[in-house]
C-alpha positions as a printed Julia matrix, in Angstrom:
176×3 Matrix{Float64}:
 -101.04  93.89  122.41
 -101.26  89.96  123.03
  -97.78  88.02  123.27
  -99.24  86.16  120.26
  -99.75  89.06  118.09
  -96.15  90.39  119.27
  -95.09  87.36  118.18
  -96.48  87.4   114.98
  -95.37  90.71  114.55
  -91.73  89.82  114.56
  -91.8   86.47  112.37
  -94.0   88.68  109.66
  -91.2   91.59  110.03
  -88.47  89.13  110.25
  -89.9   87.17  106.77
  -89.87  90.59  105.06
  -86.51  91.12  106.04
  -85.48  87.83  104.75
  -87.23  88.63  101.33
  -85.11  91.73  100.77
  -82.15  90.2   102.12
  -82.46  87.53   99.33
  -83.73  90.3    96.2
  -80.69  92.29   96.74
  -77.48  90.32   97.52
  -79.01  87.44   95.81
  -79.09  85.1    98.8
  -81.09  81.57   98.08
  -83.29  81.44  101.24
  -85.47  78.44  101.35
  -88.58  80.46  102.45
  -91.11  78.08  101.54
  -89.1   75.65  103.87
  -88.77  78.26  106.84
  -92.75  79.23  106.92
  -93.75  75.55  107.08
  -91.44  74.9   110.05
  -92.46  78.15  112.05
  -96.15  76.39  111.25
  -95.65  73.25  112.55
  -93.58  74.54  115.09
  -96.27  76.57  116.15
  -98.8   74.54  115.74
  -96.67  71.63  118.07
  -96.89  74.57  120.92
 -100.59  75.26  120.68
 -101.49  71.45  120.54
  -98.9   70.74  123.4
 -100.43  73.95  125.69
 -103.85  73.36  124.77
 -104.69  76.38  124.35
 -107.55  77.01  121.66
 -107.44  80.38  119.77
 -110.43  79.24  117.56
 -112.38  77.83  120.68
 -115.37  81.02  120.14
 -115.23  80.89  116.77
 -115.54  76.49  116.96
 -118.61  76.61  119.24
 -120.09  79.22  116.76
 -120.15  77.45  113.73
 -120.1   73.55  114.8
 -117.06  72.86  113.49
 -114.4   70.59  115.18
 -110.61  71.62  114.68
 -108.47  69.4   116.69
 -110.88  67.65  118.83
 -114.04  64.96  119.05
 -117.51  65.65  119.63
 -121.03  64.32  119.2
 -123.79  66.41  117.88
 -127.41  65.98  118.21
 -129.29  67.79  115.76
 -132.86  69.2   115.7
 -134.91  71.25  112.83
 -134.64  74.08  115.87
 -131.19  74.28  116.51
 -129.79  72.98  113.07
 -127.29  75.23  111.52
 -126.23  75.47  107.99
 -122.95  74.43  107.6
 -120.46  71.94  109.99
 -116.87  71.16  109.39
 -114.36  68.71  110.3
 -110.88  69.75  110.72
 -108.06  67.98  112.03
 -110.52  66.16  114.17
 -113.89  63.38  114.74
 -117.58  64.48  114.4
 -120.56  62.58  114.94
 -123.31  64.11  112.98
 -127.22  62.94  114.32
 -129.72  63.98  111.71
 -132.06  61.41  112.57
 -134.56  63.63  114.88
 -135.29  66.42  112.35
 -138.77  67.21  111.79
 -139.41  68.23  108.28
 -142.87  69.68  108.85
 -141.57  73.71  108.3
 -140.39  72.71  104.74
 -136.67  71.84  103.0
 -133.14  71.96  104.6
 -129.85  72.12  103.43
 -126.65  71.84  105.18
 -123.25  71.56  104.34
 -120.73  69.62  105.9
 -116.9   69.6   105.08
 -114.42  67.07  106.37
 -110.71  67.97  105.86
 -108.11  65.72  107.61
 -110.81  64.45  109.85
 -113.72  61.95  110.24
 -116.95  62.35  109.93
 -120.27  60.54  110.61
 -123.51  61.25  109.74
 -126.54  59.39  111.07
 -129.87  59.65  109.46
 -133.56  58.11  110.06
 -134.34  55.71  107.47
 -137.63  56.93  106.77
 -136.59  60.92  106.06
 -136.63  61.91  102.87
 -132.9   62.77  102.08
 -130.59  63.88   99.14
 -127.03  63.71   99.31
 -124.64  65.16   97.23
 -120.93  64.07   97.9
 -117.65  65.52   96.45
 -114.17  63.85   97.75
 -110.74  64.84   96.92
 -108.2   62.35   98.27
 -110.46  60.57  100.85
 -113.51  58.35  100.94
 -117.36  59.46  101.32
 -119.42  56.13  102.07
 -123.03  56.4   101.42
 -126.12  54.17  102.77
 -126.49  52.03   99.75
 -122.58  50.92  100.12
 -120.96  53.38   97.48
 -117.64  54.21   98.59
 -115.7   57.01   96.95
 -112.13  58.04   96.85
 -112.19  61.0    94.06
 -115.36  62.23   92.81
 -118.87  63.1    92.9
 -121.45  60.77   94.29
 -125.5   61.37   94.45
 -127.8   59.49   96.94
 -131.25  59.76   97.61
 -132.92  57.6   100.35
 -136.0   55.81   99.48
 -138.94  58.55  100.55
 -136.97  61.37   98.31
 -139.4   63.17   96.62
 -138.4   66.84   95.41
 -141.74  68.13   95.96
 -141.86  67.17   99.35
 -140.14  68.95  102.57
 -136.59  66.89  102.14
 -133.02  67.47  103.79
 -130.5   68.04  101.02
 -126.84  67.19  102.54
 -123.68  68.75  100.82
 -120.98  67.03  101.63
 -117.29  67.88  100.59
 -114.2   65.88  101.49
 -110.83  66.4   101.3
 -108.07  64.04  102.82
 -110.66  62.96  105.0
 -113.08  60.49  105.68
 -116.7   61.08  105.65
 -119.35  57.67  106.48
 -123.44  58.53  106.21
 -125.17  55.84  107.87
C-alpha cells in the first residue's frame, strides 16, 4: 500500500471516529470546517512537491489541472472533450479539416482560462453555458451567467460543421 493511500486510510478512519464521537456524547465538531482544511492542506503539499497524481489520467483526456499548455488540434488527433481546471489552455481549432463529416467537442473551464482559436472560414456552432465567469464569443458577446449561441458566417447545418460545447464555471473562457 502507497503512503498516500495509508494516509488516506487514517484521515477517512479518523473522520468516522469523529462522527460517532459527536452522535453519542453530543460533541459539536465542526466537520465541514475540518475536511476543507485537511483539503487545502493537502492540496498546499501536492502543489508545493509537485508531484502530479492525475498526471496519466491529464495526458489522457487533454485536460489541464494545475498547469499551462498549448494544444494544436487536427481532425486526426482531435478528441471529444478538454477541460480546464485550476489552470491555462490554449485551444487551436483552426487546422481541422472537415472533409470526413461533423465534429463535436466539449470543452469545460472551471477556475481556469481558456482560449479557443478558430479559422474564420470553418463552418462553426458554438453553444456556451457560464456560471459565475465570462465566455467571450467572436462577434464580441461577453457573458457572465447564461447561455450564449454563435455561429460563424459559413454555418450551414447540412454541411460538415464543428459544433463546440462550451461550459464555464468560475472561469474564463475567450473563442477567437
Amino acid at each position: 500500500m502507497r503512503n498516500s493511500s495509508k494516509i488516506f486510510t487514517i484521515l477517512v478512519g479518523a473522520f468516522i471516529v469523529l462522527m460517532g464521537l459527536s452522535i453519542i456524547f453530543g460533541l459539536v465538531i465542526p466537520i465541514f470546517k475540518i475536511l476543507l482544511g485537511i483539503f487545502f492542506i493537502y492540496l498546499g503539499f501536492v502543489i508545493i512537491t509537485k508531484r502530479r497524481h492525475w498526471h496519466h489520467w491529464h495526458h489522457r483526456h487533454n485536460s489541464t489541472i494545475f498547469e499551462e499548455q498549448s494544444i494544436n488540434i487536427s481532425a486526426e488527433k482531435i478528441d471529444k472533450e478538454y477541460s480546464v481546471v485550476f489552470g491555462k489552455a490554449n485551444y487551436d481549432f483552426s487546422n481541422i479539416n472537415l472533409k470526413d463529416g461533423n465534429i463535436t467537442v466539449k470543452v469545460s473551464v472551471v477556475f481556469g482560462r481558456a482560449v479557443i482559436r478558430l479559422n474564420k472560414e470553418m463552418a462553426v456552432r458554438i453553444s456556451c453555458s457560464v456560471a459565475f465567469g465570462s465566455s467571450k464569443t467572436p462577434d464580441g458577446v461577453m457573458i457572465s451567467f447564461g447561455k450564449h449561441e454563435y455561429d460563424t458566417s459559413s454555418f450551414d447545418m447540412n454541411k460538415p460543421h464543428i459544433y463546440i460545447d462550451a461550459d464555464t464555471a468560475f472561469g474564463s473562457l475567450e473563442i477567437i
